[in-house]
C-alpha positions as a Markdown table, in Angstrom:
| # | Residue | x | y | z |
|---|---|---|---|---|
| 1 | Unk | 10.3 | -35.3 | -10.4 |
| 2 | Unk | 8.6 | -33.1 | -12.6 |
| 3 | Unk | 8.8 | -32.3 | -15.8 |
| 4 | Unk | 9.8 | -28.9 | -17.7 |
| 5 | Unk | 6.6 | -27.0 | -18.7 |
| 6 | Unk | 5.9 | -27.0 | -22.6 |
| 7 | Unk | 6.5 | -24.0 | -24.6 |
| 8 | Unk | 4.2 | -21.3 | -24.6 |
| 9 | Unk | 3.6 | -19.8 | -28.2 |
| 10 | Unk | 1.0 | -17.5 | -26.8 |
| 11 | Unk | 3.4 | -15.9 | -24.2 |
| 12 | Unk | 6.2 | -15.8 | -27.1 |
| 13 | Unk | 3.8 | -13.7 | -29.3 |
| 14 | Unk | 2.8 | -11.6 | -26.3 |
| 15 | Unk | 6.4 | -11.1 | -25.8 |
| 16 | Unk | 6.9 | -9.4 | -29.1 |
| 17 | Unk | 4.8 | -7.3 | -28.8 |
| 18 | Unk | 5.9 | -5.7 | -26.1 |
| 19 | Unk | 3.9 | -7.7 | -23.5 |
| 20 | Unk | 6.0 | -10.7 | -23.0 |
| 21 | Unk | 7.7 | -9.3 | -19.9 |
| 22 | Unk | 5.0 | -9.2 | -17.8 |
| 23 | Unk | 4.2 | -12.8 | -18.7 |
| 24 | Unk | 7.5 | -14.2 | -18.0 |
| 25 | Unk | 8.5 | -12.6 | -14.5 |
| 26 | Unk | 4.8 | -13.9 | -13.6 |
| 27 | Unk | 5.7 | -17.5 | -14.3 |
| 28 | Unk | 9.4 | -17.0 | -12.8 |
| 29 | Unk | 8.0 | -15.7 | -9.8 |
| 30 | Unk | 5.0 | -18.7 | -9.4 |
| 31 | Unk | 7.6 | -21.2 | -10.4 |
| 32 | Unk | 10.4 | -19.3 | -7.4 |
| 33 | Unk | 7.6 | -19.3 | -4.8 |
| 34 | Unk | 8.8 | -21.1 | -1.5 |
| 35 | Unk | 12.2 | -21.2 | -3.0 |
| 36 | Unk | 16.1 | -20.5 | -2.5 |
| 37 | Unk | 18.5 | -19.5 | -4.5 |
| 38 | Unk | 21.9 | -21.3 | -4.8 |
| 39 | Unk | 25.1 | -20.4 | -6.4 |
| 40 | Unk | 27.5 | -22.7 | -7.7 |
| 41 | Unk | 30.9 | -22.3 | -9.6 |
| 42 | Unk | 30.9 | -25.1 | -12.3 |
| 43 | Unk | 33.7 | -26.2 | -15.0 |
| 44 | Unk | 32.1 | -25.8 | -18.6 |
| 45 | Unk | 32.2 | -29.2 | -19.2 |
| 46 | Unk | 30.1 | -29.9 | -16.5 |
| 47 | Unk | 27.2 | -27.2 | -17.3 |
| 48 | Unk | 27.2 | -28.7 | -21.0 |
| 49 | Unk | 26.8 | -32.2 | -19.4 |
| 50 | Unk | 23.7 | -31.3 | -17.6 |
| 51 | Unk | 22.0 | -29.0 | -20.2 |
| 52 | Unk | 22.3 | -31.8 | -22.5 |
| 53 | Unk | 20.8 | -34.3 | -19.9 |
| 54 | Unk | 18.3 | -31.7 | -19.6 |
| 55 | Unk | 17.5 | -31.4 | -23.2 |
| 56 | Unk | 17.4 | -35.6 | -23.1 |
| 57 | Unk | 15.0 | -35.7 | -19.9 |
| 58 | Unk | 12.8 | -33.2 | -20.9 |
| 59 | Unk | 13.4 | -32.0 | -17.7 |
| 60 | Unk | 15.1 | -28.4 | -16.4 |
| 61 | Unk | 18.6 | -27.8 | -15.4 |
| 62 | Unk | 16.9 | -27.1 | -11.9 |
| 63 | Unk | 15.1 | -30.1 | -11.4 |
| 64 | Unk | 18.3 | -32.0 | -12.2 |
| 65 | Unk | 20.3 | -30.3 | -9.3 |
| 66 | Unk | 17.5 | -30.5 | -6.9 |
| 67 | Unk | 17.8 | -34.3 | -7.5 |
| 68 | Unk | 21.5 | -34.1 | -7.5 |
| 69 | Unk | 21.3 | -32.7 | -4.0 |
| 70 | Unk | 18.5 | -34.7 | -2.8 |
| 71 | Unk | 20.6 | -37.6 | -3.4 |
| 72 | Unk | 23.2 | -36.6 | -2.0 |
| 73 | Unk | 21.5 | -35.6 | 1.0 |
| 74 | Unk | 20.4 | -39.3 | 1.6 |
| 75 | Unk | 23.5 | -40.4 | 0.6 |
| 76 | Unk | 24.6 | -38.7 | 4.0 |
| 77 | Unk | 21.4 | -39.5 | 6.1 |
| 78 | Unk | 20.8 | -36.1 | 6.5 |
């Protein structure tokens, strides 16, 4: 699994200036490519749990639930 990218102070600046924008819907759309989008009603305990892991992991919220369903996948020989 990989891990979340570090923060970018450069982009940050950029961004207030006016600038950071275009810098962030570039990364988003890089980090989307080959990607689908899935949406999934969650209690608010459960989202807590997992941004905490996150934060714990170093990892993203993302990366989490790809594992989540790549387990579960296996799981079920699929």
């Amino acid at each position: 699994m990989s891990k979340r990218k570090k923060l970018n102070v450069e982009a940050l600046r950029s961004e207030a200036t006016g600038y950071g924008n275009v810098v962030e819907k570039a990364a988003r759309t890089r980090s989307r490519a080959q990607k689908e989008q899935i949406t999934a009603w969650v209690t608010p305990g459960l989202r807590k749990q997992m941004k905490l892991l996150a934060v714990e992991q170093d990892r993203s919220v993302e990366s989490l639930v790809d594992e989540a369903i790549t387990d579960l996948l296996d799981k079920h020989g699929r």
